[in-house]
C-alpha positions as CSV (number, residue, x, y, z in Angstrom):
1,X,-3.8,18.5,-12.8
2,X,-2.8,16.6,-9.5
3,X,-5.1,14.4,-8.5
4,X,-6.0,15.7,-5.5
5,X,-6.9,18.7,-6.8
6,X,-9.2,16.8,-9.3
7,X,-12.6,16.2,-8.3
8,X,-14.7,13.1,-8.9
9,X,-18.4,13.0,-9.2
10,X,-20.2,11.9,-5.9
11,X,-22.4,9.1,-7.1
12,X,-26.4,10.3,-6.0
13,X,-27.0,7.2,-4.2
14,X,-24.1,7.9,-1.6
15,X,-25.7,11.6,-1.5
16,X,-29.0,9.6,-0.8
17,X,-27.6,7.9,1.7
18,X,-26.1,10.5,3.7
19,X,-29.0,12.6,3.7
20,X,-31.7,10.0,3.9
21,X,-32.9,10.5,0.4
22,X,-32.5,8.3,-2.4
23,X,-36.0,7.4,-3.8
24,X,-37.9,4.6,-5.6
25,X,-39.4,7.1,-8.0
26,X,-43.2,5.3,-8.1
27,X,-42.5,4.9,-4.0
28,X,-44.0,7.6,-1.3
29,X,-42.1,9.8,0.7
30,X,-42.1,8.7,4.1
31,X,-39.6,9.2,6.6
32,X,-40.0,9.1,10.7
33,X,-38.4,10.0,13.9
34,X,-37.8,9.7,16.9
35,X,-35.8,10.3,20.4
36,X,-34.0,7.2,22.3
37,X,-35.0,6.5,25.7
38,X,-31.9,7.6,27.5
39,X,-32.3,5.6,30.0
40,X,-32.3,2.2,28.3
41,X,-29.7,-0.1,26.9
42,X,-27.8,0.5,24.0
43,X,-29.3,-2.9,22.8
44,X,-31.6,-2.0,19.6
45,X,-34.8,-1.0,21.0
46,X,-36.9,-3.6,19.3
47,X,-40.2,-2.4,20.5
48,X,-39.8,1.1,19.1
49,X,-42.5,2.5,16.7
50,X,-42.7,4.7,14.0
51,X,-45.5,6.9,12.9
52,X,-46.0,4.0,9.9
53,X,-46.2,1.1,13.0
54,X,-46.6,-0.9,9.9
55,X,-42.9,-0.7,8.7
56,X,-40.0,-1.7,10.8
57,X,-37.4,0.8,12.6
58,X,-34.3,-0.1,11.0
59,X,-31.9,1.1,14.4
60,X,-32.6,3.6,17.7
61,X,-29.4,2.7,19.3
62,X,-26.7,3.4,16.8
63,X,-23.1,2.9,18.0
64,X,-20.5,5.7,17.9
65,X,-16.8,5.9,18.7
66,X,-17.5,7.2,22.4
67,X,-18.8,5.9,25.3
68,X,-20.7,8.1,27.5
69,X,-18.8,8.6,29.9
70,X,-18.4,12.8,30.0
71,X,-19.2,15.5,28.4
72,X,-17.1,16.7,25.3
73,X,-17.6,18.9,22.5
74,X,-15.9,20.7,19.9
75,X,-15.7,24.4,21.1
76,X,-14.5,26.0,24.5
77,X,-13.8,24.2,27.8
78,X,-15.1,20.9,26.7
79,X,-13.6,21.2,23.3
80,X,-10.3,19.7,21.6
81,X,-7.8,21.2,23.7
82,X,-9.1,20.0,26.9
83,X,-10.3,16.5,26.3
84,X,-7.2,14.5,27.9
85,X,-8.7,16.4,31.0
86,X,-12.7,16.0,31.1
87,X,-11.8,12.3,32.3
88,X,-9.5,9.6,33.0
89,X,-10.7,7.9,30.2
90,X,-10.0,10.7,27.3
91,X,-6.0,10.9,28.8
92,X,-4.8,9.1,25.4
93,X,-5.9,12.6,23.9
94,X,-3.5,14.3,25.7
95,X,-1.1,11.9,25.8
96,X,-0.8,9.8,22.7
97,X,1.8,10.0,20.2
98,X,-0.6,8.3,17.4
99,X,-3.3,10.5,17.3
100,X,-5.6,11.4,14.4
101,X,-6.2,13.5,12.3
102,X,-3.2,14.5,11.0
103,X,-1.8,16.8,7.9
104,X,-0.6,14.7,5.4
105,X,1.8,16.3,3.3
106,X,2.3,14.7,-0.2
107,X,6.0,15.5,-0.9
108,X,6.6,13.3,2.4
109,X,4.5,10.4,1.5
110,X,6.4,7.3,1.1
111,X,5.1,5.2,-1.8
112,X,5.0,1.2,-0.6
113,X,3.0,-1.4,-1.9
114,X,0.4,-2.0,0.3
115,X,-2.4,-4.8,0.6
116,X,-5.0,-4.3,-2.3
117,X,-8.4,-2.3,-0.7
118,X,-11.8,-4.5,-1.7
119,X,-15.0,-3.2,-0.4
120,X,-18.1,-6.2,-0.1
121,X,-21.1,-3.9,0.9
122,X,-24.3,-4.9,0.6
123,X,-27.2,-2.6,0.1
124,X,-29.3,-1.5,3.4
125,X,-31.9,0.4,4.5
126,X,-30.8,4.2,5.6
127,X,-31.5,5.4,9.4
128,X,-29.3,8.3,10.6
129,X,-28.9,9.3,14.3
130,X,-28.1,13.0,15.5
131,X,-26.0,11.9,18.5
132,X,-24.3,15.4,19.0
133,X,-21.1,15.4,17.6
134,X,-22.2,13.7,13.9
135,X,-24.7,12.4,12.0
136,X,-24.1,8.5,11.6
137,X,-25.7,5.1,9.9
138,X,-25.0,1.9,11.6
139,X,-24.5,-0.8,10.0
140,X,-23.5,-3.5,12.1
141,X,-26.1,-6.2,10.8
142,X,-25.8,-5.4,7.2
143,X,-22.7,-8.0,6.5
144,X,-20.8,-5.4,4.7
145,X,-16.9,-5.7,4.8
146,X,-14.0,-4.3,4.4
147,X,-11.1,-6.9,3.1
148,X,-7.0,-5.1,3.3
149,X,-5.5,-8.0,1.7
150,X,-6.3,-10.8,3.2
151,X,-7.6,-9.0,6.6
152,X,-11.6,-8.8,6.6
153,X,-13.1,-6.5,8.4
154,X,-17.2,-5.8,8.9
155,X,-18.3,-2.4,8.4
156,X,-19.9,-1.2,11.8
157,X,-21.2,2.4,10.8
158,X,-20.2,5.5,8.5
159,X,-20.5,9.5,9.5
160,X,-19.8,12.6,8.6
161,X,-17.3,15.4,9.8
162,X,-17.6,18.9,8.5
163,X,-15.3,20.4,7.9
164,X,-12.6,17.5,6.9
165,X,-10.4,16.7,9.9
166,X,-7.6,15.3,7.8
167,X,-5.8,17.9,5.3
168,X,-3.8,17.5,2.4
169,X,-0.8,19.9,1.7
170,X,-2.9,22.2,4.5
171,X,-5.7,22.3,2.8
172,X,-9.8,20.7,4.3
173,X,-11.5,19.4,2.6
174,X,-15.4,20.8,2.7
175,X,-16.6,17.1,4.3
176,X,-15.4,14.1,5.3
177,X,-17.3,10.8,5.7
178,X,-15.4,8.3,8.0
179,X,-16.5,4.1,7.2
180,X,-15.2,2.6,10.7
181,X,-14.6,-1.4,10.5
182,X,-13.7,-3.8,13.4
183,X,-11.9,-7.1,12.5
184,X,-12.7,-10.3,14.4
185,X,-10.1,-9.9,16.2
186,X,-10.7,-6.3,17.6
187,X,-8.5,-4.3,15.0
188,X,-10.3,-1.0,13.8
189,X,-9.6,0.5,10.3
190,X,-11.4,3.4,9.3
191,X,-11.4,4.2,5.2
192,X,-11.9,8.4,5.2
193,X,-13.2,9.6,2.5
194,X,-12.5,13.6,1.2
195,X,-15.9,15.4,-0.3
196,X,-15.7,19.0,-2.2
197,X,-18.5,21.0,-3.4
198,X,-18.9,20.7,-7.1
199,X,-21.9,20.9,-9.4
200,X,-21.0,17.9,-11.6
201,X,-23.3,15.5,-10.4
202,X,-25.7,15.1,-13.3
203,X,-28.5,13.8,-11.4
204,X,-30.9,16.3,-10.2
205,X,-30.8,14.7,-5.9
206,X,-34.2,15.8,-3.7
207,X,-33.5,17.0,-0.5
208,X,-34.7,15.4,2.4
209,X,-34.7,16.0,6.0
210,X,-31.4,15.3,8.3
211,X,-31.9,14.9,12.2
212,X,-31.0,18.4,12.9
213,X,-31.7,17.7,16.8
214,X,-29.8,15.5,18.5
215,X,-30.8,12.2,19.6
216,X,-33.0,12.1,16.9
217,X,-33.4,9.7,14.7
218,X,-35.1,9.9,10.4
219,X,-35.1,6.6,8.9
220,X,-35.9,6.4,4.8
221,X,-38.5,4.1,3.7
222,X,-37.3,4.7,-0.5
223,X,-35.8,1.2,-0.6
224,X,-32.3,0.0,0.2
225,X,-28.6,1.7,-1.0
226,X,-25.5,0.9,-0.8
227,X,-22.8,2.5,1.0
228,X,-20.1,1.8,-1.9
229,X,-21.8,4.3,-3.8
230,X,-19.9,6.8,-1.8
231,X,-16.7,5.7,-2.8
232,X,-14.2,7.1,-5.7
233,X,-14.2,4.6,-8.8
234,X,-10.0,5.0,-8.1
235,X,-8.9,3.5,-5.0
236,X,-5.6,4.2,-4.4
237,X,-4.8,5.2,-0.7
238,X,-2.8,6.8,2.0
239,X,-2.4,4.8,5.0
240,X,-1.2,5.1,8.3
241,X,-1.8,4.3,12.2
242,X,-3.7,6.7,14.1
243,X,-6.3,7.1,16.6
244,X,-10.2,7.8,16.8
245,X,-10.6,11.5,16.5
246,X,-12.9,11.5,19.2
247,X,-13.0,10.8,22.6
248,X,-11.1,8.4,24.1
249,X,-9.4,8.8,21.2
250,X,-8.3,4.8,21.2
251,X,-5.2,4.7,19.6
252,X,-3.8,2.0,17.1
253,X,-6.4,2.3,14.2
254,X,-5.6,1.6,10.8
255,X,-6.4,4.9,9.0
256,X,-7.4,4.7,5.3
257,X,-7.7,7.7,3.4
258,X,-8.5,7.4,0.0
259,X,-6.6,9.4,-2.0
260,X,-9.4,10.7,-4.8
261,X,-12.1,13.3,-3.7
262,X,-15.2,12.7,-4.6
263,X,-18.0,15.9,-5.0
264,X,-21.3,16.3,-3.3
265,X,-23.8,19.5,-4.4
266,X,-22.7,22.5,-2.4
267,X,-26.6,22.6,-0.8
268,X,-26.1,19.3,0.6
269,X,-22.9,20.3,2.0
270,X,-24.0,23.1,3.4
271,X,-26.9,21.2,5.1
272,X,-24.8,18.8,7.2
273,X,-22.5,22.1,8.4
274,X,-25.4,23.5,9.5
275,X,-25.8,21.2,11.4
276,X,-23.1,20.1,12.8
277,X,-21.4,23.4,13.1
278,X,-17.6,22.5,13.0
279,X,-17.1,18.9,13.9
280,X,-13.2,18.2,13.5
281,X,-10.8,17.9,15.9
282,X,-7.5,19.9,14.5
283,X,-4.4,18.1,13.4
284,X,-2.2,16.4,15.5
285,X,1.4,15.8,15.4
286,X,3.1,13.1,13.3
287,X,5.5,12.4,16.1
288,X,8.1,10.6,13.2
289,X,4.9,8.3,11.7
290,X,5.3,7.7,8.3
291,X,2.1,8.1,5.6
292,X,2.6,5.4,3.0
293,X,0.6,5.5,-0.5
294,X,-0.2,2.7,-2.1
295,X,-1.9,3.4,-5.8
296,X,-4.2,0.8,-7.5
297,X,-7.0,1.2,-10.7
């Protein structure tokens, strides 16, 4: 069986994480949320309250790829086709010749040796923001990183696209959960990972609530996870350079897309397309880039 074709099991915590559920068994269930002042900075709001005013908000302000700066979507005259022309600023998706996602045909991939992957996350607690177009986590203070070789990178927040916005051989994947990193020096990466249904998951996940509304925000009170846990145990990789898949759609990011699926239950799955209700921008052309693989245990 090809490997792509293979599916891993999605470890429970990484489920947890995404949907804000992972729990302490002997801990209560409490969760809050909340809507952002629009009007204020995008500086944490540190005065913000939960209904427990006794335990901290972990983040109201969580950064995303886009700057406010017009309205875009994913359907009609705001959607893909017409972002290079909602504003000056979006012209790079019209324009670019890097752009993201892409179909990544296997037969075409070049295998290189490429800079060993090695992920240093650290556990966190789990807010997730509705901001529209995805449900994301930040996790700019958490001191997770990302090191390609010996290039570090800190993790700045993780979020979800259903369905996936790269293929392979054609074919979507039912999710995709995008980990973007920024280096020191300015230099994106963003490690995609490809999620199927499957029922192989032995552990029996609770389902909690995802901010279904946007601009709100549920934060889980269950302890701390870590985001590895939504990583394949194999981390061999396809990697090229790309853009964000969003508006401005920046271009020259280092796109890494790990080459093993992982599964999540088909309910939760189902949950976050509710939700988000078709959040990937279609392929773009490769315009003569070349996809390298790079395989490691």
């Amino acid at each position: 069986m090809n490997r792509y074709d293979s599916r891993t099991v999605f470890s429970s915590s990484l489920l947890l994480c995404l949907a804000l559920g992972c729990s302490q068994p002997a801990a209560p269930d409490k969760t809050a949320s909340a809507k952002p002042d629009k009007t204020a900075s995008t500086e944490p709001d540190k005065s913000a309250s939960t209904s427990d005013a006794d335990v901290p908000v972990h983040h109201y302000f969580l950064k995303e790829e886009t700057p406010p700066l017009a309205a875009w979507s994913y359907k009609g005259a705001t959607g893909p086709a017409h972002w290079g022309s909602l504003n000056p600023a979006y012209r790079m998706a019209a324009d670019g010749k890097q752009q993201s996602p892409i179909d990544i045909e296997l037969p075409q991939v070049e295998p290189k040796q490429l800079p060993e992957l090695r992920f240093d996350y650290n556990p966190e607690t789990v807010a997730a923001m509705n901001n529209g177009h995805t449900i994301e986590h930040n996790s700019d203070e958490s001191g997770s990183k990302l090191h390609i070789g010996d290039q570090s990178y800190q993790l700045e927040q993780f979020h979800v696209h259903t369905p996936s916005e790269h293929l392979i051989n054609g074919k979507h994947a039912d999710m995709e959960v995008h980990f973007v990193h920024k280096s020191a020096q300015g230099e994106v990466a963003v490690v995609a990972v490809m999620v199927n249904k499957g029922e192989h998951d032995p552990i029996q996940i609770p389902t909690y609530s995802l901010p279904s509304k946007t601009d709100e925000l549920v934060v889980s009170y269950r302890g701390v996870h870590n985001p590895i846990d939504f990583l394949p145990k194999e981390r061999s990789y396809l990697a090229y350079r790309g853009s964000f898949t969003t508006p401005p759609c920046t271009e020259d990011v280092r796109w890494i897309v790990l080459s093993t699926p992982v599964e999540a239950k088909p309910e939760l799955i189902d949950q976050f397309a509710a939700i988000l209700k078709g959040n990937n921008r279609p392929v773009q052309p490769l315009n003569g880039r070349q996809v390298s693989e790079e395989k490691q245990p």
